[in-house]
Biopython code that builds the backbone (N, CA, C, O; Angstrom):
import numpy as np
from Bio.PDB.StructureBuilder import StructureBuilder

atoms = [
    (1, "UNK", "N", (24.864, 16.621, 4.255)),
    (1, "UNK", "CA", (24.187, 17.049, 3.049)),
    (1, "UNK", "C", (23.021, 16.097, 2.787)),
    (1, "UNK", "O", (22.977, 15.003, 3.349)),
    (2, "UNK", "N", (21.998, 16.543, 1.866)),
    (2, "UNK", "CA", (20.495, 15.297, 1.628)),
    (2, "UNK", "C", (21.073, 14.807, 0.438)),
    (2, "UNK", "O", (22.255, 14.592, 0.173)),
    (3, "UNK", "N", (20.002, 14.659, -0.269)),
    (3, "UNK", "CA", (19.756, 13.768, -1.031)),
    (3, "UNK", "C", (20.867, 14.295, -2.177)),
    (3, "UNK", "O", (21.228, 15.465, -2.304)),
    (4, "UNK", "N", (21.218, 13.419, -2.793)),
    (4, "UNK", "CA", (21.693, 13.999, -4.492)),
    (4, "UNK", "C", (21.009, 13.725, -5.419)),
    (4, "UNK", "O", (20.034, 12.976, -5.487)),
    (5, "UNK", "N", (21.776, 14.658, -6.577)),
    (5, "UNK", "CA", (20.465, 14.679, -7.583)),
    (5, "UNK", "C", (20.421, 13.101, -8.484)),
    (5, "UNK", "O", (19.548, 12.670, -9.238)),
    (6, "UNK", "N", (21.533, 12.580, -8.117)),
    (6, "UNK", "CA", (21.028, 10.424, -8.942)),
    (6, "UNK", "C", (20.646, 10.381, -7.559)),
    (6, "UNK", "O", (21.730, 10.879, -7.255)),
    (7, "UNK", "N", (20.252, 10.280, -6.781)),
    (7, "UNK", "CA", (19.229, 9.656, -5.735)),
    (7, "UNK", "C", (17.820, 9.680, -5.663)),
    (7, "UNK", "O", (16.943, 8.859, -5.392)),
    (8, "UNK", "N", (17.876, 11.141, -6.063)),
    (8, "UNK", "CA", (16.324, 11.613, -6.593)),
    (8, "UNK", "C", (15.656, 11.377, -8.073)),
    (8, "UNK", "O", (14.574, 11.888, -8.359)),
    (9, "UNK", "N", (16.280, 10.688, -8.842)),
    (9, "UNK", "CA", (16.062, 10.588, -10.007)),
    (9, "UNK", "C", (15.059, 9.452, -10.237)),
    (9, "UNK", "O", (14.035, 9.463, -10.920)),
    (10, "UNK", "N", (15.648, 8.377, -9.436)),
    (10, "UNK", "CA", (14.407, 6.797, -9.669)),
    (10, "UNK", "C", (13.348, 7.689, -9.013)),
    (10, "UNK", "O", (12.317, 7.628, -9.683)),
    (11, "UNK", "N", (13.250, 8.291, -8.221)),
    (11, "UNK", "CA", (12.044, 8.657, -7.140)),
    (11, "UNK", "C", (11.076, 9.473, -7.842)),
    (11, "UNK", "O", (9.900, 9.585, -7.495)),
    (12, "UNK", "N", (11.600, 10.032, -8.824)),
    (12, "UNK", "CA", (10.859, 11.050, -9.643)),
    (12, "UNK", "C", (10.116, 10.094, -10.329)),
    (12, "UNK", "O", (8.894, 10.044, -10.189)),
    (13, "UNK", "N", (10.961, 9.029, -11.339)),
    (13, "UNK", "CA", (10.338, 8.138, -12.266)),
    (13, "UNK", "C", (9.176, 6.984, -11.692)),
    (13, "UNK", "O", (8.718, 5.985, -12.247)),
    (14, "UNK", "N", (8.912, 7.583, -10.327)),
    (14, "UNK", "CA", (7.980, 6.241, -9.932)),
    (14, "UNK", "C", (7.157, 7.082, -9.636)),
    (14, "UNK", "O", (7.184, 7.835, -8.662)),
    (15, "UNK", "N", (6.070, 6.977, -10.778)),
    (15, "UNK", "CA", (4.443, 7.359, -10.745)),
    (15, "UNK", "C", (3.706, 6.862, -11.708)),
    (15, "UNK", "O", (3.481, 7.170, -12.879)),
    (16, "UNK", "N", (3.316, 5.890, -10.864)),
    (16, "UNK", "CA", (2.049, 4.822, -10.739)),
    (16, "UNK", "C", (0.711, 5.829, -11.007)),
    (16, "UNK", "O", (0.873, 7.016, -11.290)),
    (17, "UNK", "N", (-0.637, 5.210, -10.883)),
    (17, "UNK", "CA", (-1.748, 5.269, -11.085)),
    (17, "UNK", "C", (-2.074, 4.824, -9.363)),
    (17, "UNK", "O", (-1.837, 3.712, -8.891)),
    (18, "UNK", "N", (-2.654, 5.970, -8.626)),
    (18, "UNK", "CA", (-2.787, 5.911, -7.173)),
    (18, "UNK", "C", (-4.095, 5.125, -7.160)),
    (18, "UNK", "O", (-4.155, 4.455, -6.129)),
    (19, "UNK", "N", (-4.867, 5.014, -7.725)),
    (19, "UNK", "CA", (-6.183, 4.311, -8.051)),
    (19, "UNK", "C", (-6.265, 2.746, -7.518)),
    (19, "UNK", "O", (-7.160, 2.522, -6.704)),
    (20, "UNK", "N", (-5.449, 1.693, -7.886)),
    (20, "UNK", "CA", (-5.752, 0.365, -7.350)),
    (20, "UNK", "C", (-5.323, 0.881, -6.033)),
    (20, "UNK", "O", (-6.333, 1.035, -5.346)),
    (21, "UNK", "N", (-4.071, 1.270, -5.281)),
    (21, "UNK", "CA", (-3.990, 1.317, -4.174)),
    (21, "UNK", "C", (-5.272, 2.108, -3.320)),
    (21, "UNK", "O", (-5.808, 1.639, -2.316)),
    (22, "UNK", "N", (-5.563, 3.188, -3.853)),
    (22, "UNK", "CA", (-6.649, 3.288, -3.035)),
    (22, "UNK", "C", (-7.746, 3.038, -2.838)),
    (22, "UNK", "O", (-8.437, 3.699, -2.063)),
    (23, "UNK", "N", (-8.334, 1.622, -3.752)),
    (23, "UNK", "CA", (-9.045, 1.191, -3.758)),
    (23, "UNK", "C", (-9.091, -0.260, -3.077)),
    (23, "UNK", "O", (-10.012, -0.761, -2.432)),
    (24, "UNK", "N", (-7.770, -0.823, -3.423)),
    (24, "UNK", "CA", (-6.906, -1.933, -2.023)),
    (24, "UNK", "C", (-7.608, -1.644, -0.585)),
    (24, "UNK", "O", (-8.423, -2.250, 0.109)),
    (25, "UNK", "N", (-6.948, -0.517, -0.486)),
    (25, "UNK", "CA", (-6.918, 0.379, 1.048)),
    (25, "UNK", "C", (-8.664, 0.806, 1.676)),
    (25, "UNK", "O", (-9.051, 0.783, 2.844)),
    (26, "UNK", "N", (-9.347, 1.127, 0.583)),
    (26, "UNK", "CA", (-10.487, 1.047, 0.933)),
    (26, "UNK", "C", (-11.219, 0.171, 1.452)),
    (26, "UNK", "O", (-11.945, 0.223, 2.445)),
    (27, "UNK", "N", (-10.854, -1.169, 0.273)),
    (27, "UNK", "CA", (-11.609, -2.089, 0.802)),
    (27, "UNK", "C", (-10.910, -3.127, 1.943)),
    (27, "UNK", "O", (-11.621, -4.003, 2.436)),
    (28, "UNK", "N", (-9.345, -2.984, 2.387)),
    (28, "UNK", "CA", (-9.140, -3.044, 3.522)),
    (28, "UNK", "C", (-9.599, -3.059, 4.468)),
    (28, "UNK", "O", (-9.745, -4.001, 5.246)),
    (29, "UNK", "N", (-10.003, -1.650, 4.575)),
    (29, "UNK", "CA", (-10.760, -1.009, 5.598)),
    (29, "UNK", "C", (-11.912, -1.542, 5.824)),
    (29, "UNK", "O", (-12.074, -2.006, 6.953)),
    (30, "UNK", "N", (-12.870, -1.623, 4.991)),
    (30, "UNK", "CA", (-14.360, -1.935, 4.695)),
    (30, "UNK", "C", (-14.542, -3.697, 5.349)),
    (30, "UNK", "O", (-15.585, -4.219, 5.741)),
    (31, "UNK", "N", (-13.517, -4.151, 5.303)),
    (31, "UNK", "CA", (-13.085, -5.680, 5.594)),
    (31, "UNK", "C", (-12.595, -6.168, 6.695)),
    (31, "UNK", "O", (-12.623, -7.259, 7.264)),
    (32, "UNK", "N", (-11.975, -4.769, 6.951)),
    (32, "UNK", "CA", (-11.507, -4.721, 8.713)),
    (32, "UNK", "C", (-12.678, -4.326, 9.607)),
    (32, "UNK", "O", (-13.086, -4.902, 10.616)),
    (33, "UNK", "N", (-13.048, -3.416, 9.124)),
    (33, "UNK", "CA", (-14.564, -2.627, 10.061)),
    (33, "UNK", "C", (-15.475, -3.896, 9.995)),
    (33, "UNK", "O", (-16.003, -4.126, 11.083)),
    (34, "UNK", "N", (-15.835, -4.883, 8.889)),
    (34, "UNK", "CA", (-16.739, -5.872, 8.775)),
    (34, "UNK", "C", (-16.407, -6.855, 9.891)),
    (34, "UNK", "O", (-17.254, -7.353, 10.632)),
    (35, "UNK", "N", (-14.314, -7.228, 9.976)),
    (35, "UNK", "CA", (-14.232, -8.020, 10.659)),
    (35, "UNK", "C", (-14.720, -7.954, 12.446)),
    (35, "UNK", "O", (-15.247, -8.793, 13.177)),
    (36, "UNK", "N", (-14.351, -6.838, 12.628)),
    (36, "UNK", "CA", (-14.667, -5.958, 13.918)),
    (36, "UNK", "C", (-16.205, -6.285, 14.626)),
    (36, "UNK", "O", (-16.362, -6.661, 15.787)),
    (37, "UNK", "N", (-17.385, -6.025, 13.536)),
    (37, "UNK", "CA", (-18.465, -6.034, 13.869)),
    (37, "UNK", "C", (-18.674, -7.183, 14.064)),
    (37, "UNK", "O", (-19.371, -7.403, 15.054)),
    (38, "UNK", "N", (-18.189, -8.425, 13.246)),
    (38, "UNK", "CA", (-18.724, -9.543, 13.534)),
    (38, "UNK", "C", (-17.786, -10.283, 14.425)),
    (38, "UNK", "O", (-17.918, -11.489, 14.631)),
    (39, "UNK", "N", (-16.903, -9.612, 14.918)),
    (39, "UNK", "CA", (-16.322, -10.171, 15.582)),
    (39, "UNK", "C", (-14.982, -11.471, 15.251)),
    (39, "UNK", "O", (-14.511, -12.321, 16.007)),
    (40, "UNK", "N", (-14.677, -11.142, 13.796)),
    (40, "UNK", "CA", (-13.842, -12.355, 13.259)),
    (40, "UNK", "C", (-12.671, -11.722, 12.982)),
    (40, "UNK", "O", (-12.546, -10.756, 12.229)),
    (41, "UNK", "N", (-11.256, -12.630, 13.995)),
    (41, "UNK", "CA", (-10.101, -12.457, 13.650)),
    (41, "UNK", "C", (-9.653, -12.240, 12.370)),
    (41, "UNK", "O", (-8.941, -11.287, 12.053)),
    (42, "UNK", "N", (-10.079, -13.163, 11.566)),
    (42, "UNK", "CA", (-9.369, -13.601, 10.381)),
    (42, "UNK", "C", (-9.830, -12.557, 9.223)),
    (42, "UNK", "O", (-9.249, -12.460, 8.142)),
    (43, "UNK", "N", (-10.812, -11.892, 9.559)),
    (43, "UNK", "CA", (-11.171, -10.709, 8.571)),
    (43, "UNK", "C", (-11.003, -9.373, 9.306)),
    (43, "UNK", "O", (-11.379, -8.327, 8.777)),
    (44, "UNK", "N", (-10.511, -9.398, 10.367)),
    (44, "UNK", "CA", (-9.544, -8.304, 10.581)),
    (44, "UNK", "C", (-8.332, -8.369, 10.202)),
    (44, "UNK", "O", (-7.844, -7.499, 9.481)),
    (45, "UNK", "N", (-7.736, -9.297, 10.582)),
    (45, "UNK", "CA", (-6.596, -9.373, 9.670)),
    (45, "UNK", "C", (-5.974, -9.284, 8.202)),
    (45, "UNK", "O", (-4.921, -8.831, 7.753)),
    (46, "UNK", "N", (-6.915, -9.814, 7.738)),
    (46, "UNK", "CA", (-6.861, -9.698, 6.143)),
    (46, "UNK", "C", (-7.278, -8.084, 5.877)),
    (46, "UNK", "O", (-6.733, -7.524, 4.926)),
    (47, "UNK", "N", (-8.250, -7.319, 6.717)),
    (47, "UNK", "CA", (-8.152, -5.937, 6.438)),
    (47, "UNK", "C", (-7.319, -5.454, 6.926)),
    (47, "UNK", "O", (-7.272, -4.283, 6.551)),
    (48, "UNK", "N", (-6.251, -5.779, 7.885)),
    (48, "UNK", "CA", (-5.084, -4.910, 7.984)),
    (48, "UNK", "C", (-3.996, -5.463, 7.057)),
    (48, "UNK", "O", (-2.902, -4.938, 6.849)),
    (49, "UNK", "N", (-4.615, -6.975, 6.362)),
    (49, "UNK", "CA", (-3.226, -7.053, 5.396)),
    (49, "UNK", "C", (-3.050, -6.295, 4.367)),
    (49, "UNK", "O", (-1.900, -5.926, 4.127)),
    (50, "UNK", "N", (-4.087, -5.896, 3.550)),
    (50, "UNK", "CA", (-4.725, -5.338, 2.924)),
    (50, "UNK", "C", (-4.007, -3.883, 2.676)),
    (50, "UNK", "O", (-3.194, -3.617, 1.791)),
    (51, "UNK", "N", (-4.404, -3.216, 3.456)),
    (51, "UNK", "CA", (-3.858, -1.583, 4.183)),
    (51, "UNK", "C", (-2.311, -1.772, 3.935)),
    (51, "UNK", "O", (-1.641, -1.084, 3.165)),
    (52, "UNK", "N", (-1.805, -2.922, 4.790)),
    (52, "UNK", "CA", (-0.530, -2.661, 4.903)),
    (52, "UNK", "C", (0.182, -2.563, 3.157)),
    (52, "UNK", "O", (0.945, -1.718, 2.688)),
    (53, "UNK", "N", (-0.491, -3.895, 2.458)),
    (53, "UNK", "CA", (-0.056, -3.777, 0.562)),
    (53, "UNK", "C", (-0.060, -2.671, 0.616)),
    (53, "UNK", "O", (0.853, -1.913, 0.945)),
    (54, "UNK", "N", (-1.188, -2.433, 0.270)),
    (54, "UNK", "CA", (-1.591, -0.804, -0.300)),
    (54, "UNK", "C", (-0.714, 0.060, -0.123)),
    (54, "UNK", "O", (-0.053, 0.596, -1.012)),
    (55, "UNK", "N", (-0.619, 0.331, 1.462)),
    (55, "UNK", "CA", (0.349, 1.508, 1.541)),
    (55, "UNK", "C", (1.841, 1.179, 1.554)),
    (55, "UNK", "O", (2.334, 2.304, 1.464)),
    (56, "UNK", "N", (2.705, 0.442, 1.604)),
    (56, "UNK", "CA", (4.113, 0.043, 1.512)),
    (56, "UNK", "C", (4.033, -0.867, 0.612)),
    (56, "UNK", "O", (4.306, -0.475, -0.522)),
    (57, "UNK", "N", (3.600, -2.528, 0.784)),
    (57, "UNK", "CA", (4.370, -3.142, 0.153)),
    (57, "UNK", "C", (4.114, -3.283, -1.417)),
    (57, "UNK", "O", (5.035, -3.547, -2.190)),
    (58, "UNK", "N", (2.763, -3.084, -1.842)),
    (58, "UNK", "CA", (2.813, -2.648, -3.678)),
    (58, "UNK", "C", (3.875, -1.773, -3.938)),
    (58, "UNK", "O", (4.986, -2.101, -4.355)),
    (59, "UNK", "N", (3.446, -0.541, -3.648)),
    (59, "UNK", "CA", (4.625, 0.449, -3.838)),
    (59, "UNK", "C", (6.081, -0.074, -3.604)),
    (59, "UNK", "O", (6.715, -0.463, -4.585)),
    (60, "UNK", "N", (6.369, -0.091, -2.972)),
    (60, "UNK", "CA", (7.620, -0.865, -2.508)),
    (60, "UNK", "C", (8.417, -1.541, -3.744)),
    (60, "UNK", "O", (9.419, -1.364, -4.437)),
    (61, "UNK", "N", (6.975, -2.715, -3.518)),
    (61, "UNK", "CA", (7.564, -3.570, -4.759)),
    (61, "UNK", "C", (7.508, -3.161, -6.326)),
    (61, "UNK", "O", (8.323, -3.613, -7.130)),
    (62, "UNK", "N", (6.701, -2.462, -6.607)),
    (62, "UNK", "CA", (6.696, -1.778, -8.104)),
    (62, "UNK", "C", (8.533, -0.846, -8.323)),
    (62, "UNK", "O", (9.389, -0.865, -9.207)),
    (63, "UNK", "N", (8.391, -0.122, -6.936)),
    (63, "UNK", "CA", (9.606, 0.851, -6.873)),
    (63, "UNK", "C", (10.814, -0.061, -6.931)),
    (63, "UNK", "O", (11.703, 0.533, -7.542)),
    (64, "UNK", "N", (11.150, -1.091, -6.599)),
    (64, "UNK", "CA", (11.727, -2.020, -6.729)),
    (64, "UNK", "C", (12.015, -2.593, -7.681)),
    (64, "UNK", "O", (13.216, -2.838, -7.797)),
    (65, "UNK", "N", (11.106, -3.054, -8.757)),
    (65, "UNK", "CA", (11.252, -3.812, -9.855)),
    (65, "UNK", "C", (11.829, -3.019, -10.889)),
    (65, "UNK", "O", (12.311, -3.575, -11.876)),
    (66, "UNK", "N", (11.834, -1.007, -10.695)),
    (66, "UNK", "CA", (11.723, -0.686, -11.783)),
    (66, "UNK", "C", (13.152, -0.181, -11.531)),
    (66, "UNK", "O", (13.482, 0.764, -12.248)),
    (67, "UNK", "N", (14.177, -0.684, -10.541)),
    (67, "UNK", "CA", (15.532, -0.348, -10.234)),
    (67, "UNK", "C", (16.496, -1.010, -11.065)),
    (67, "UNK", "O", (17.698, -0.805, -10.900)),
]
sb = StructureBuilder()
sb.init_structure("model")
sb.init_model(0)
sb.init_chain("A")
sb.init_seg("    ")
for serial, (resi, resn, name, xyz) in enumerate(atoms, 1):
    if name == "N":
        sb.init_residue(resn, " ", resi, " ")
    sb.init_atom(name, np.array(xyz, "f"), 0.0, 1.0, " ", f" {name:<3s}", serial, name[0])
structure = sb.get_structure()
C-alpha cells in the first residue's frame, strides 16, 4: 500500500515561498558558468554548492524544522 493519509499531512503543510530558492539556484548557476570560464575550481564549486542548498538541503531543512 503508499502513502497514508498522517504521512501526507506534514507534506501538504510545507509550502514555502519558491522564490529565494530559485533565486539561490540561479545564481548558483551564474557562479558555476563564471567559474568554468575562468577556469576556477573554487567558484565552481561554490556554484554547485549553491544548486545543491537550493534544491535539497534548504528544503530539507525547513521540512525538518517544521516536524
Amino acid at each position: 500500500m503508499g502513502l497514508s493519509a498522517c504521512s501526507a499531512v506534514p507534506l501538504a503543510a510545507f509550502d514555502p515561498s519558491p522564490t529565494p530558492f530559485i533565486i539561490l539556484m540561479a545564481l548558483g548557476f551564474l557562479i558555476g558558468t563564471a567559474g568554468h570560464v575562468y577556469k576556477s575550481k573554487t567558484m565552481v564549486a561554490t556554484g554547485i554548492g549553491m544548486i545543491f542548498m537550493a534544491t535539497l538541503g534548504l528544503p530539507l531543512g525547513i521540512y525538518l524544522s517544521e516536524r
